[in-house]
C-alpha positions in Angstrom: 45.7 240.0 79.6 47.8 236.7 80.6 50.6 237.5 83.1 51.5 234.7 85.3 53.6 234.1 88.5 55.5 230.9 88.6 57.8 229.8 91.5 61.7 230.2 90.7 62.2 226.3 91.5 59.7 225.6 88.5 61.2 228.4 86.0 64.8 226.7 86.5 63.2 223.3 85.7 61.3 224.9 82.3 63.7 227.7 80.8 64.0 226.4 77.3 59.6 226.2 77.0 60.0 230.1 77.0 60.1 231.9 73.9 62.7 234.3 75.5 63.9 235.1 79.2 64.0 239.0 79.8 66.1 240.5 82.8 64.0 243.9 83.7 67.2 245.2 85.7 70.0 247.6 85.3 73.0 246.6 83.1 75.3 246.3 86.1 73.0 244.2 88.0 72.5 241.9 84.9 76.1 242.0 84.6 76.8 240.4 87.8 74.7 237.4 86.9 71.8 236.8 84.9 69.7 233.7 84.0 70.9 231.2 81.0 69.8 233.1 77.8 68.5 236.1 79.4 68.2 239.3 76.9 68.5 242.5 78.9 65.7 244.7 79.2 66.5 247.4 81.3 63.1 249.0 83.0 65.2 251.7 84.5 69.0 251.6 82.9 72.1 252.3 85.7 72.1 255.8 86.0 67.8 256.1 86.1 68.1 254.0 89.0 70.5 255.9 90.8 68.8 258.4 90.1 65.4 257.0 91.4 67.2 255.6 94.6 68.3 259.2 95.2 64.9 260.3 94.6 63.5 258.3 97.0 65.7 259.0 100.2 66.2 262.1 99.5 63.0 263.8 98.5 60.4 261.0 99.4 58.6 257.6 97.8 56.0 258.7 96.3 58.1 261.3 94.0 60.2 258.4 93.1 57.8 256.2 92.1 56.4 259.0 89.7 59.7 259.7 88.5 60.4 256.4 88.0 57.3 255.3 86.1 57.7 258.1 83.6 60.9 256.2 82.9 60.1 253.2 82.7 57.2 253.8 80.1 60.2 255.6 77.9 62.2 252.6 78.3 59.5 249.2 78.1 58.0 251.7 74.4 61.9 251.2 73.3 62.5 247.8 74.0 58.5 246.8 72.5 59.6 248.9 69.3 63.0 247.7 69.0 62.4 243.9 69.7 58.8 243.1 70.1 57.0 244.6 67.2 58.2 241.4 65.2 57.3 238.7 67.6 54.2 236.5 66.9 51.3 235.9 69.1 52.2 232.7 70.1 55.6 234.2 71.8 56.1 233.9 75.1 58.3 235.7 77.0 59.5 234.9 80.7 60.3 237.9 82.7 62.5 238.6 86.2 63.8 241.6 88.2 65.2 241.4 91.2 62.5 240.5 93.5 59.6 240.3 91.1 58.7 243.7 92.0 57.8 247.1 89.9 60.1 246.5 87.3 59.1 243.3 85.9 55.8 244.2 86.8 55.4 247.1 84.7 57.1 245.1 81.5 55.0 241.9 81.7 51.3 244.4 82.4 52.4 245.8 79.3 52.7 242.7 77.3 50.0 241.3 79.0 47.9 244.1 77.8 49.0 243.3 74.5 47.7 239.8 74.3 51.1 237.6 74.9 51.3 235.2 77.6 53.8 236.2 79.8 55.9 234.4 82.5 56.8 236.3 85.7 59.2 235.1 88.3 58.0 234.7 91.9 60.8 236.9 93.9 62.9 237.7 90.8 66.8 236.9 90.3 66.9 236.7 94.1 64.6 233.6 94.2 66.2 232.3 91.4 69.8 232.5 93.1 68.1 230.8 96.3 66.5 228.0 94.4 70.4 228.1 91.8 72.2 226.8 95.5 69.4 224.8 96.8 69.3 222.9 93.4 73.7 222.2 93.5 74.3 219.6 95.5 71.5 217.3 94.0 73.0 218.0 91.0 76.3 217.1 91.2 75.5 214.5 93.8 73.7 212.3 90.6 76.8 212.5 88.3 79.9 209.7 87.6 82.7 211.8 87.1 86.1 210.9 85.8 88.9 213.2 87.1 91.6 214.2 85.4 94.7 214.3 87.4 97.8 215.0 86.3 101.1 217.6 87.0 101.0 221.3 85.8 101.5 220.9 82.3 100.8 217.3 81.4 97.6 218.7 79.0 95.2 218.0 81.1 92.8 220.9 79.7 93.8 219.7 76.5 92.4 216.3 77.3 89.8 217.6 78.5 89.1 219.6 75.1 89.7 216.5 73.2 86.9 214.7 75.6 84.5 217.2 74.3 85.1 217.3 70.7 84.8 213.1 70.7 81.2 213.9 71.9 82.1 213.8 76.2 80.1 215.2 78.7 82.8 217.3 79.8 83.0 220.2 83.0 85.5 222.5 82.4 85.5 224.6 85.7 88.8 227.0 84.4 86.8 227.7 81.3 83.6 229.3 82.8 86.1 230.8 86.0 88.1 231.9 83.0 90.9 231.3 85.4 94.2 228.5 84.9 93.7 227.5 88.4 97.4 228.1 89.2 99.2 231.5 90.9 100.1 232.5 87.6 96.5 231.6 86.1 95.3 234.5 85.9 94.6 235.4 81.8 94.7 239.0 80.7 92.1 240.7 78.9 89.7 237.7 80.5 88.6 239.1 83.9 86.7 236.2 85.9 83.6 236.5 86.4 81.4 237.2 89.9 81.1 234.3 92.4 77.4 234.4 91.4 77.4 233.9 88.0 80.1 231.0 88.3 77.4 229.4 90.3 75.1 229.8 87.7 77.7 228.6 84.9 78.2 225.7 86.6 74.9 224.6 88.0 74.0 225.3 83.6 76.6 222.7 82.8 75.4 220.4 85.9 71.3 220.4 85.0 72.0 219.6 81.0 74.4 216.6 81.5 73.2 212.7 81.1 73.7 210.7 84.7 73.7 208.3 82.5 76.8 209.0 81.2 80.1 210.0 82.7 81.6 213.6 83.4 85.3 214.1 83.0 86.6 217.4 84.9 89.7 218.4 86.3 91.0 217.4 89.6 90.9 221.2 90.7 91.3 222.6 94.3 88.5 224.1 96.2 89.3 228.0 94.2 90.1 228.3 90.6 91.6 232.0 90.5 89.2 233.6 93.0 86.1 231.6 93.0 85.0 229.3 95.1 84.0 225.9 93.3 80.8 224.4 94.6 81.3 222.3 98.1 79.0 219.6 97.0 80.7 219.5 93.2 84.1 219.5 94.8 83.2 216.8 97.5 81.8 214.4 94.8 85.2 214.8 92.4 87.4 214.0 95.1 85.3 210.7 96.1 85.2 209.7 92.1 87.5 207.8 90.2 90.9 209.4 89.0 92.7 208.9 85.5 96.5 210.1 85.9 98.0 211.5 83.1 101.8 211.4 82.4 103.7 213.5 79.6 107.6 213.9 79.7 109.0 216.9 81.6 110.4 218.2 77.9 106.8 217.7 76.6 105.5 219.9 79.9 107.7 222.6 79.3 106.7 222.9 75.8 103.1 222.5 76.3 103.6 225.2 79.0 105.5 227.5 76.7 102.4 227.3 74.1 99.8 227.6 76.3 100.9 230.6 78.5 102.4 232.7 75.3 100.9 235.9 76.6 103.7 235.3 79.3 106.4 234.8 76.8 105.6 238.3 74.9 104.8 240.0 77.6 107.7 239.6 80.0 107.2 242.9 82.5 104.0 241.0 82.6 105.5 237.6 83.5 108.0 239.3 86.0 104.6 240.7 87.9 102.9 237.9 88.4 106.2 236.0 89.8 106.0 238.1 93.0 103.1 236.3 93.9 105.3 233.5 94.6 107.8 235.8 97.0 106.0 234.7 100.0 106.3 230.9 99.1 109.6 230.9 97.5 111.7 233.8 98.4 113.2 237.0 97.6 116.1 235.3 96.4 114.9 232.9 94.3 112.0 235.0 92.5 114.5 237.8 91.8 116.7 235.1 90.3 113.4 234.0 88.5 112.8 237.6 87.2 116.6 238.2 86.0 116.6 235.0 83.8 113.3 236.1 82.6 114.7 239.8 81.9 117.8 237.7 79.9 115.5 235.7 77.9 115.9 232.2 79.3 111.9 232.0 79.8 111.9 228.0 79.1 114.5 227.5 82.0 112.2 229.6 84.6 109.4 227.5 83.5 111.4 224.3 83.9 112.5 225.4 87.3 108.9 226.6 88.3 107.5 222.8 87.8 110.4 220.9 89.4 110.7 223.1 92.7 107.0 225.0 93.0 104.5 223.2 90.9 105.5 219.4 91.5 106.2 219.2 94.9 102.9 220.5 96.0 100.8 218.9 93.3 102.2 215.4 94.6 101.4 216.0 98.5 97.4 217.2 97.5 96.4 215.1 95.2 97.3 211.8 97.0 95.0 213.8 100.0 92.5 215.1 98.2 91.4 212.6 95.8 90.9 208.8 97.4 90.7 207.8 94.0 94.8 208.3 92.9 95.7 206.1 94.6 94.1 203.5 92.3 94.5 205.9 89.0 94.8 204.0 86.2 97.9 206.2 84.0 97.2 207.3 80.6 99.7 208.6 78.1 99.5 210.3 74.9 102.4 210.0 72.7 102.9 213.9 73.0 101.2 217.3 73.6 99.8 217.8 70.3 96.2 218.5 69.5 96.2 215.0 67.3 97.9 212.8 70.1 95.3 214.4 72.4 92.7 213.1 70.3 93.7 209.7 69.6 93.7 209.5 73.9 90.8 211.1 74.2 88.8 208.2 71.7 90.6 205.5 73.6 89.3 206.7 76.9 86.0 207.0 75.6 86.4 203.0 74.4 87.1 201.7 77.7 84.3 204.2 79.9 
């Protein structure tokens, strides 16, 4: 048998020397967050361990822990004849639950037994998250970032997309928040995810970038949607150096038009998430909002939404969050398209 403990803080530092990472827990806990690559392995699936919770308040431990082990046997027999019979000796799996307890236990015994050499994780996912904090602020202390600043709808995402595909080390925080970062951000059919698994998202982008090389990001504000960007990430981008980018208010509008589509078909939709600006805005004004939206004049709404709400308050925080605007050097594309994009993105990358 060859079952070994190894300290969360070393397992984040060696994830891609394991053949595979298994998560021993429920679907809804694995859902919540999960290590980079993890497959789920349930030992007990969501209802078994409600069910074995109940068990064990309710009748007493030791009935649990019976129940719960003729379970488990059912469940680690599935996963070995569904996705281990295959595997050669020399794989190697690395296994957590949530404190390292019973339920990775049980799984790595059993293919210890069998002659792999198995990985377990000191104190499970919860070590893991503890060391996934700890490990933040290092990490995005050691970076040079370049942030992107620029007025709702300038294309600053789209820069940021071009960034990438010319081979950029690129964060893009509204991607993995699956958020726009805006009152009306919020994308349907994409629900964000928890505040623990952003974490994790990020600090995955943060440990596999170059500090060699520099990291262009958004100039975001301290919550994309509902989560909570990283204090020591959020510190460092406001103290790094700023690029401004300037497209022409028609260009905005258009931009704005394509990118938030779902808003355009959808106007009941678009009409909703208006009332979320009642409180900044007014009655009035929303409800005229709404009514040109009803009427069909969408492109109007937006126009007004960036000269009296998204402008005015973009201007006053980014001159006091980011020291760096002050000194931003403007860049222009000659439009919003994909291709004029591009050809900015390559002559950033020329100069960095």
């Amino acid at each position: 048998m060859s079952v070994q403990a190894i300290a969360a803080s070393d397992a984040i530092g060696r994830l891609e020397e394991f053949s595979s990472v298994i998560d021993a827990r429920s679907e809804a806990e694995y859902a919540e967050d999960h290590l980079p690559g993890a497959l789920n392995w349930p030992s007990l699936d969501n209802e078994e361990r409600k069910l074995i919770g109940t068990i064990y308040t309710q009748v007493n431990p030791f009935e649990a822990k019976k129940r719960g082990a003729a379970l488990a046997a059912a469940n680690i027999a599935r996963h070995i004849e569904r996705d281990v019979i295959s595997e050669p000796r020399t794989w190697q799996p690395l296994i957590y639950c949530w404190r390292g307890g019973n339920r990775s236990g049980s799984l790595a015994l059993v293919l210890g037994q069998i002659g792999f050499k198995v990985s377990v994780i000191e104190g499970g996912y919860k070590a893991f998250r503890a060391a996934v904090l700890n490990a933040l602020p290092e990490l995005a202390g050691r970076l040079d970032y370049r942030v992107i600043c620029g007025p709702t709808g300038s294309g600053k995402t789209r820069l940021l997309h071009a960034l990438a595909q010319a081979g950029a080390q690129v964060l893009d925080l509204e991607g993995l928040a699956s958020h726009r970062s805006s009152v009306l951000g919020t994308i349907p059919g994409q629900p964000q995810p928890t505040q623990k698994r952003f974490d994790t998202l990020v600090w995955d982008q943060l440990r596999r970038f170059d500090p060699a090389r520099p990291v262009f990001v958004e100039s975001e504000s301290k919550k994309v949607g509902n989560l909570a960007v990283p204090d020591a990430l959020i510190a460092r981008m406001r103290a790094s150096r700023c690029l401004r980018l300037e497209l022409p208010e028609d260009e905005r509008v258009a931009l704005l038009l394509e990118d938030y589509d779902y808003f355009v078909q959808d106007q009941p939709a678009f009409c909703e998430r208006l009332d979320a600006l009642t409180q900044l805005r007014g009655r009035a004004t929303v409800k005229e909002w709404q009514q040109q939206v009803a009427a069909g004049r969408i492109e109007n709404v937006v126009r007004e939404l960036l000269v009296k709400h998204y402008d005015p308050g973009y201007a006053s925080s980014i001159e006091r969050n980011f020291s760096g605007y002050g000194q931003a050097k403007a860049i222009s594309p000659a439009d919003r398209s994909p291709q004029a994009m591009a050809e900015l993105a390559r002559e950033i990358l020329k100069e960095s």
